[in-house]
C-alpha positions as CSV (number, residue, x, y, z in Angstrom):
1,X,-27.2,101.6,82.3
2,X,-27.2,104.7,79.8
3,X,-24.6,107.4,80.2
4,X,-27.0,110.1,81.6
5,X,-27.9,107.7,84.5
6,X,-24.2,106.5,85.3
7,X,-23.1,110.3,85.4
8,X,-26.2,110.7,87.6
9,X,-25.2,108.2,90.3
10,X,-21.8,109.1,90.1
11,X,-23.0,112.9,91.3
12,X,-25.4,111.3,93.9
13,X,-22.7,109.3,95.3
14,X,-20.0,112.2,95.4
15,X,-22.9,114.2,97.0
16,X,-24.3,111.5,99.8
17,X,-20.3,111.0,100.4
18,X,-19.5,114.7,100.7
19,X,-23.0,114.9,103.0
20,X,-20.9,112.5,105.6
21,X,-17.9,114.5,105.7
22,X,-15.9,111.7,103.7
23,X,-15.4,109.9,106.9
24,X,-15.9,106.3,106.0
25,X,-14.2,106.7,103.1
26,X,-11.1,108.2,104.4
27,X,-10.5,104.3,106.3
28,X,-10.5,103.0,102.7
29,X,-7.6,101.3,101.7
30,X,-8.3,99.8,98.2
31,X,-6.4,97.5,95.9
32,X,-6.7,98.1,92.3
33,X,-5.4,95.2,89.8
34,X,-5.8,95.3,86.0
35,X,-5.6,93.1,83.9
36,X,-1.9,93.7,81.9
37,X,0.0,96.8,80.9
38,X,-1.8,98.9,78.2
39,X,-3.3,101.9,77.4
40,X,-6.8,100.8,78.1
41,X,-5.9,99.7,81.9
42,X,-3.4,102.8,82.0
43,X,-6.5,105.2,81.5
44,X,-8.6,102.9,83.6
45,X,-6.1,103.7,86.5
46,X,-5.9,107.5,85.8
47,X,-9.9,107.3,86.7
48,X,-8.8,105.2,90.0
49,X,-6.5,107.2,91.1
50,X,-8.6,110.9,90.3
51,X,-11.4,109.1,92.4
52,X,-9.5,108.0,95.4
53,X,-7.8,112.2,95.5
54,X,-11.3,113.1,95.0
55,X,-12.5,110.7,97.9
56,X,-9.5,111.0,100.0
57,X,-9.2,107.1,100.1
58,X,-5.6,105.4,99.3
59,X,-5.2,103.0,96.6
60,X,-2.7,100.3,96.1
61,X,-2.3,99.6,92.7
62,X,-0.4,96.2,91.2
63,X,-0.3,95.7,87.4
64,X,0.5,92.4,86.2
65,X,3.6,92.6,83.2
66,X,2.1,90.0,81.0
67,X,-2.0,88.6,80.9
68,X,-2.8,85.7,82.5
69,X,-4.0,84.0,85.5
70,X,-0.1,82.6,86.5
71,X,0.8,86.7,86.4
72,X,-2.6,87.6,88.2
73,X,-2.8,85.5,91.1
74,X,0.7,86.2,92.7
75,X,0.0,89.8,92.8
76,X,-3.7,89.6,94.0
77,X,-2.4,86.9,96.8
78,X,0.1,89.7,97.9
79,X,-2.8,92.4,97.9
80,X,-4.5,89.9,100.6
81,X,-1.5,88.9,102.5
82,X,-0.8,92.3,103.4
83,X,-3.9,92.4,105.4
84,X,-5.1,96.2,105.2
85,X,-7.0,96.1,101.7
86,X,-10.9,96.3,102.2
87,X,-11.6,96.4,98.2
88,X,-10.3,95.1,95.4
89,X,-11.0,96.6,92.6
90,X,-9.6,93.7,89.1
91,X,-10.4,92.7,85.7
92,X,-10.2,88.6,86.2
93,X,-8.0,87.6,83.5
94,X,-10.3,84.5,83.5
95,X,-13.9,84.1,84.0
96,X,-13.3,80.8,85.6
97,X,-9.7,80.1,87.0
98,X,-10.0,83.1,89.0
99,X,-13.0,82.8,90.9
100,X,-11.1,80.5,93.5
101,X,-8.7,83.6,93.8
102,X,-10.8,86.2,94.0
103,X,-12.9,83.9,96.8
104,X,-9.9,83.8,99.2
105,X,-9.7,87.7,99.1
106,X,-13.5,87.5,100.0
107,X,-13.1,85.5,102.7
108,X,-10.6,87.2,103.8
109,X,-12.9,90.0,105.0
110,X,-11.8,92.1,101.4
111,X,-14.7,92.8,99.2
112,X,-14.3,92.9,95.2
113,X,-15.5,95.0,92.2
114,X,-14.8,93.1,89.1
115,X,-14.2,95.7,86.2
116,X,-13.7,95.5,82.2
117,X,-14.1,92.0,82.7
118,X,-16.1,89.9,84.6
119,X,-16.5,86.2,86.4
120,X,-18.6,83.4,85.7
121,X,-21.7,84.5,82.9
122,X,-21.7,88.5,84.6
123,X,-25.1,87.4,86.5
124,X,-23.8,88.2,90.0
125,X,-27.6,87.7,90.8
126,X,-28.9,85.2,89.3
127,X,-25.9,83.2,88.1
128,X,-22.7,81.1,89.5
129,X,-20.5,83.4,90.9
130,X,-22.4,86.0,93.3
131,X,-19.6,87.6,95.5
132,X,-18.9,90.5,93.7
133,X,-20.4,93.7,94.5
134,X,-20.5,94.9,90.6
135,X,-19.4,94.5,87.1
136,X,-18.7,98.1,85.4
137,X,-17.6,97.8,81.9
138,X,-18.8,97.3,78.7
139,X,-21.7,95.2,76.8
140,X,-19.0,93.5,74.9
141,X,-21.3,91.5,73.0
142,X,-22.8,94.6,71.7
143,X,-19.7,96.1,71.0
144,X,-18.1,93.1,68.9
145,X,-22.0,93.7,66.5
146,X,-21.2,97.3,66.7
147,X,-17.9,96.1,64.9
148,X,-19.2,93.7,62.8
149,X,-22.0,96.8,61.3
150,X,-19.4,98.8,60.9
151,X,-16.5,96.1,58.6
152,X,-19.4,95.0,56.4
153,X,-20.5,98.5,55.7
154,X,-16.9,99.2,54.2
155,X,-16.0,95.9,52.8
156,X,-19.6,96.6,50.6
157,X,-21.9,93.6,52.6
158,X,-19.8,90.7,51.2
159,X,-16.1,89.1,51.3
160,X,-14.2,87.4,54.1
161,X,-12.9,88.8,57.3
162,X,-10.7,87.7,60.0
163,X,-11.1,87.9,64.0
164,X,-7.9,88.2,65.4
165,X,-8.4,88.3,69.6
166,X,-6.3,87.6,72.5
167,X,-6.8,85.2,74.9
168,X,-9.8,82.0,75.5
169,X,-12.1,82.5,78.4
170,X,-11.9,86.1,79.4
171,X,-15.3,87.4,79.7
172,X,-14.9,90.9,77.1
173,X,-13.1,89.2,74.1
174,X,-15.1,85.7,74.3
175,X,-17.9,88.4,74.3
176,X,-16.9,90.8,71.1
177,X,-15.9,87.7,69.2
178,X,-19.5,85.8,69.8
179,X,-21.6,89.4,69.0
180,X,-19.1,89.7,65.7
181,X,-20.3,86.3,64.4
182,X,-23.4,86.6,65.4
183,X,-24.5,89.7,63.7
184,X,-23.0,88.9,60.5
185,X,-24.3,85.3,60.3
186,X,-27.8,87.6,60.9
187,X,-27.9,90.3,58.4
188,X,-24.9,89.9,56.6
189,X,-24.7,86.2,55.5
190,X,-22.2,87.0,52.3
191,X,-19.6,87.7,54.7
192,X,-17.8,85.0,55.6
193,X,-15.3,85.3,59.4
194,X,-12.4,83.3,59.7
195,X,-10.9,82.8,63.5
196,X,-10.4,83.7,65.7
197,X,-6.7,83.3,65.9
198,X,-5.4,84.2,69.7
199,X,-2.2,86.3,70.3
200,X,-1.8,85.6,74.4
201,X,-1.9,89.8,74.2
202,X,1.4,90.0,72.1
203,X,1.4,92.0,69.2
204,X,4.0,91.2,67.3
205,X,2.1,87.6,67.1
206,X,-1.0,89.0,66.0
207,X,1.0,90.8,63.3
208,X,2.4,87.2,62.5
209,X,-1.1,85.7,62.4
210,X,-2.5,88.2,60.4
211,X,0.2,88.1,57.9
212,X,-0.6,84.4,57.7
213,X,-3.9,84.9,57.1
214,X,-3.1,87.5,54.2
215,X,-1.0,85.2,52.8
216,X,-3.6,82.5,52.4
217,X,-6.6,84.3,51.7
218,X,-5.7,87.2,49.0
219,X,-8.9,88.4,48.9
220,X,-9.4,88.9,52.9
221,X,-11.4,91.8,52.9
222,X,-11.2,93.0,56.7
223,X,-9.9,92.1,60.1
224,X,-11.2,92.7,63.6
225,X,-9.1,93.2,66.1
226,X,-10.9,92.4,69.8
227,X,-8.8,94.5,72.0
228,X,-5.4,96.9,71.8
229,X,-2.9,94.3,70.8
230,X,-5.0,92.2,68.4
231,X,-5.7,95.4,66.6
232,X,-2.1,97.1,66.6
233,X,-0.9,93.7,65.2
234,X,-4.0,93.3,62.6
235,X,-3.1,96.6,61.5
236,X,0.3,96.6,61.0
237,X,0.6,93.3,58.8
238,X,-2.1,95.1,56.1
239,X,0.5,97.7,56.4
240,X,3.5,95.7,55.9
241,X,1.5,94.1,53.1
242,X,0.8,97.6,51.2
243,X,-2.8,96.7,51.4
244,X,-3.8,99.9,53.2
245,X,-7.3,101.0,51.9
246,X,-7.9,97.2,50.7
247,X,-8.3,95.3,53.7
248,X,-10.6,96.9,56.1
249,X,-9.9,97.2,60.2
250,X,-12.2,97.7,62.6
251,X,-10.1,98.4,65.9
252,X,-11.6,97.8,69.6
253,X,-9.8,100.2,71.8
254,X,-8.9,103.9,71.0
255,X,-4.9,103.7,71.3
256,X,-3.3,106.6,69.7
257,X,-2.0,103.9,67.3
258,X,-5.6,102.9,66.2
259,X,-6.2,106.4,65.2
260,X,-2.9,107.3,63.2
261,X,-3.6,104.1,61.2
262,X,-7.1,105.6,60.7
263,X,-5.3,108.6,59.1
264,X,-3.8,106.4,56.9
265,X,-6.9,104.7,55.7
266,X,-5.8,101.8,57.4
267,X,-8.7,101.5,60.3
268,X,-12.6,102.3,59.2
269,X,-13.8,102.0,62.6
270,X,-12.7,102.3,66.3
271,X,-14.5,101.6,69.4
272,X,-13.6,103.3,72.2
273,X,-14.6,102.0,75.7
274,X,-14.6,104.4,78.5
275,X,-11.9,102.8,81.0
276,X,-11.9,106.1,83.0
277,X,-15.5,106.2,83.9
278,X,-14.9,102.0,84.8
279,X,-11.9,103.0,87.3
280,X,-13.6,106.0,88.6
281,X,-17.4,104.6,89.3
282,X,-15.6,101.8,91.2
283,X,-13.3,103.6,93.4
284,X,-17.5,105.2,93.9
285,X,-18.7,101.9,94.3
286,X,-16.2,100.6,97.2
287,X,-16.8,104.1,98.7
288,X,-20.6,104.4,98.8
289,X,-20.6,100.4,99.8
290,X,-18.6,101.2,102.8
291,X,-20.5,104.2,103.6
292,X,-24.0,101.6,104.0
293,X,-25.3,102.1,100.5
294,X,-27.6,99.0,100.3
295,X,-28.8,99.9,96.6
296,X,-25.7,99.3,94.3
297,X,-26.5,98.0,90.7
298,X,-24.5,94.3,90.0
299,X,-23.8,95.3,86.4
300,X,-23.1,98.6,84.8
301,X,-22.6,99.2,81.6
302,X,-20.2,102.3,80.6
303,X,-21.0,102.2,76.8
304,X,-18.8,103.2,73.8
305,X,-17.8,105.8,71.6
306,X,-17.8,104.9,68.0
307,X,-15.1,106.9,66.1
308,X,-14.4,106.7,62.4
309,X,-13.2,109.0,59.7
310,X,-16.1,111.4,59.3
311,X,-15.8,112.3,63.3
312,X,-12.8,111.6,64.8
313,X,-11.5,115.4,64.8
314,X,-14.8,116.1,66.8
315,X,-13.3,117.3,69.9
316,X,-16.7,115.6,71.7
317,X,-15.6,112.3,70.4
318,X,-12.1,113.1,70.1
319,X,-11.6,112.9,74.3
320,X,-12.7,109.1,74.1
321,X,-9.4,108.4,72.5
322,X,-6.9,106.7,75.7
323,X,-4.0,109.6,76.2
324,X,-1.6,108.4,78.8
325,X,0.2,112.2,80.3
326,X,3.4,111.3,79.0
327,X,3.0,108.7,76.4
């Protein structure tokens, strides 16, 4: 869905909400659990929690220390064990392993709004896993072309890049790595993509892989990093090889990192998501759901901002970059 119809909703829902005195939605009690403990989920939970104040619904909110479906599942059983959630609002750290999960809260009388990252193929239609009420998040498959446009336009068309991502078999990454390939093997067929190499969200190991990969290939022209930690470690080992300005990033994620090594020359590109708007529509979702809306889209996409050097002091762009009050 385009930005002008999201924003659009999101009023109609505050309004039809407002309209019934807030009353079903002050029962709410909803559970919100991210994926791991970054700035992209951080942001994503300041547009939770602004929707619940706005709402007037409570929010209990667990955030797994490390990614993965042995961190995941503990905290989500706990969310249904204590009996009072009626949403659940997650990213599944895996499109498959936590569809059995996410059931149990289901039948458990708990309804779920899968965000960032979604289960089974995203089809909550037409494909294997229905139960959700939504996905909101990104076209990651989009995104990871978007990324692979913007690295061959500043490696020149041609040379060899790297993918350095995070983890197999999570919906968003799987997705940015398979548009990345895709669009270069399309229009840019003298670029050639090495990985990608998976860091298990640690970026001290993505810095070690992409050192490796410098090592080997001298003549690496860029790297991708899929998501915040992939690109903090991608951009760091080009640093700590003084090959700023020679080896082209393009970083998924605005994290106040990404844009200092932008300054530096460092990063070409960043894509920011919009984890706010994901947080916020699906406090929206759980409360207009509750309140008998029957005509809830199963997919929403939030879109991007694309920031690079030309527009990143643009105060309209500027905003899309993830500030954490305090960090």
């Amino acid at each position: 869905m385009r930005k002008t119809s999201l924003m659009a909703m999101a009023a109609g829902l505050v309004l039809a909400l407002a309209s019934q005195g807030a009353e079903a939605a002050e029962k709410l009690k909803i559970g919100f659990l991210p994926g791991v403990v970054d700035p992209f989920y951080q942001v994503m939970q300041l547009g939770v929690e602004k929707a619940a104040k706005d709402l007037g619904v409570d929010v209990v909110t667990q955030i797994p220390p490390t990614w993965g479906v042995e961190a995941q599942t503990p905290l989500l059983d706990a969310m249904v064990a204590r009996g009072d959630l009626n949403y659940i609002i997650t990213a599944p750290t895996d499109k498959d392993q936590m569809v059995g999960p996410l059931q149990a809260a289901v039948d458990h009388g708990i309804k779920v709004i899968t965000v960032d990252t979604f289960l089974g193929d995203g089809d909550y239609v037409k494909g294997p896993v229905k139960f959700p009420i939504s996905y909101i998040g990104s076209d990651n498959t989009e995104g990871g072309r978007i990324a692979a446009r913007g690295l061959a336009k500043a490696i020149g068309g041609k040379g060899t890049v790297y993918i350095n991502s995070t983890n197999p078999n999570v919906s968003s990454v799987e997705g940015r790595e398979k548009g990345f390939k895709e669009e270069m093997a399309k229009d840019f067929p003298d670029v050639k993509v090495l990985g990608p190499d998976y860091n298990l969200d640690d970026a001290n190991k993505a810095t070690q892989q992409t050192a490796a990969v410098l090592a080997r290939e001298p003549n690496l022209a860029g790297a991708f990093g899929t998501n915040v930690f992939s690109a903090q470690g991608a951009g760091t080992a080009v640093v700590n090889a003084g090959l700023g300005g020679h080896v082209q990033v393009v970083a998924y994620d605005a994290t106040k990192q990404a844009i200092e090594l932008m300054d530096k020359g460092v990063v070409s590109l960043v894509l920011a998501q919009k984890p706010f708007d994901m947080g916020y529509m699906a406090v929206m979702f759980a409360a207009a759901d509750a309140a008998g809306v029957t005509s809830l889209p199963r997919r929403v996409e939030t879109g991007f901002a694309i920031i690079d050097k030309e527009n990143v002091k643009d105060p309209a762009v500027a905003r899309f970059i993830y500030r954490v009050p305090g960090k």
